[in-house]
C-alpha positions, 0 to 999 in steps of 0.5 A: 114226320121227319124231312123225308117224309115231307118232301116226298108228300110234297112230291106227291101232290105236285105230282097230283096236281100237275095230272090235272094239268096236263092236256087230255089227248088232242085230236090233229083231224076233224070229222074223222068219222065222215059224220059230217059229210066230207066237211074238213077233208077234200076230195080230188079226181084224176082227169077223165076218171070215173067215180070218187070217194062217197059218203057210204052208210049201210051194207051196200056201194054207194053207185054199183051196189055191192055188198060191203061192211058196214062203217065201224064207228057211226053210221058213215064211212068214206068209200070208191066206188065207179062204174069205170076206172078211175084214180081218187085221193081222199086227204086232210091238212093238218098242223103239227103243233110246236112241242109235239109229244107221243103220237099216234095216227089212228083208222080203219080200211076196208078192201073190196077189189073185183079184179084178180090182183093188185097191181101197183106201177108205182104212180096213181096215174090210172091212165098212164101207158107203158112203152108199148102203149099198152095201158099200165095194170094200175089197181092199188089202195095207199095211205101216206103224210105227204108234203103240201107242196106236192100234187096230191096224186104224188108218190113222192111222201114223207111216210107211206103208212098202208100199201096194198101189194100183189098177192094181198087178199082181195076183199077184207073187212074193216081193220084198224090200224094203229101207227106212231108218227112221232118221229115224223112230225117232230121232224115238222114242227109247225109245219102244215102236213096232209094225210092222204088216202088214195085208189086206183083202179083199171083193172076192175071194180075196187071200194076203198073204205075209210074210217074212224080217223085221227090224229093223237097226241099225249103231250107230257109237261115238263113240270110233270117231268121234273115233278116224276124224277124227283120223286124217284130219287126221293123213293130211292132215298127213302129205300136206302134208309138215307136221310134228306 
């Protein structure tokens, strides 16, 4: 076996070895399945609003009733419901790890809105007024990362991921949504972030559903990394009938 050979055999077992190594996919989020409840995520209520996010199972709202899908993965899912209106935030902390690699921010939303449009003011306040003291048409779903320093009812986020807008269809079942948030949080290394879905209704009744939720990430090690390019200029080599 000429030196070739060997060293493209060694290449290939480094790389064989280092996919053992490498670190399986790490979820950044716990309890992204509401299996357990609202354990790992927590839930806030705008003063004087009615209703919040509940545990929901089966083809019914979990207060008025209503016909909804049912959740997508398990038997739970987390969903608004009220018999009033209201504002709701639904949000979980996570850390970015230092090092972060690809990632990608997975779930899945389902829209029941009983009014006859979206409506979106830019705020989450559901009992803001405008300036003739009318209250402001406030009806709308939101996911985005946003800064722990903020309020939780804060449209000031560092990535909105899911926004409903006028026109949009008012009832849909689950759909998932797959997002790369890399960028964003290579950004924040070793910050501490948060995930937030919120609703706001004032104009009718609206169920915001959530689930199947995480976090991904495929860190490649640096080892690999050298491991795969020398075994491409060793393929390349051998290609060209050089010898090493």
């Amino acid at each position: 076996m000429n030196t070739f050979s060997n060293l493209k055999s060694a290449a290939c077992l480094g790389i064989f070895i280092g996919s053992f190594s490498m670190p399986s996919q790490a979820n950044l989020l716990v309890n992204g399945g509401f299996e357990s409840g609202f354990n790992n995520w927590t839930r806030a209520d705008q003063l004087g609003s009615n209703g919040t996010f509940f545990q929901q199972s089966g083809i019914n709202s979990p207060v008025n009733g209503f016909a909804v899908e049912a959740p997508v993965a398990g038997s739970f899912a987390a969903m608004t419901d009220a018999e009033a209106g209201g504002s709701h935030v639904l949000y979980q902390d996570f850390v970015v790890p230092t090092g972060v690699g690809v990632t990608s921010l997975a779930f899945s939303l389902y829209l029941n809105n009983g009014a006859d449009n979206y409506y979106n003011p830019g705020h989450l306040d559901w009992a803001a007024t405008g300036t003739p003291g009318s209250t402001n048409l406030n009806q709308q779903a939101r996911v985005d990362i946003l800064s722990t320093a903020v309020d939780p009812f804060s449209t000031t986020v560092l990535q909105n991921l899911f926004q409903t807008n006028t026109g949009d269809p008012l009832v849909s079942g689950y759909t998932p949504f797959l997002i790369d948030i890399t960028t964003l949080l290579q950004a924040h290394q070793g910050e501490t972030l948060r995930l937030r879905f919120a609703e706001t209704d004032n104009v009718g009744p609206f169920n915001f559903g959530v689930d199947n939720v995480s976090i991904s990430q495929v860190p490649l090690p640096s080892a690999l990394w050298l491991a795969l390019s020398g075994f491409s200029g060793l393929f390349w080599l051998g290609r060209r009938g050089v010898a090493v």
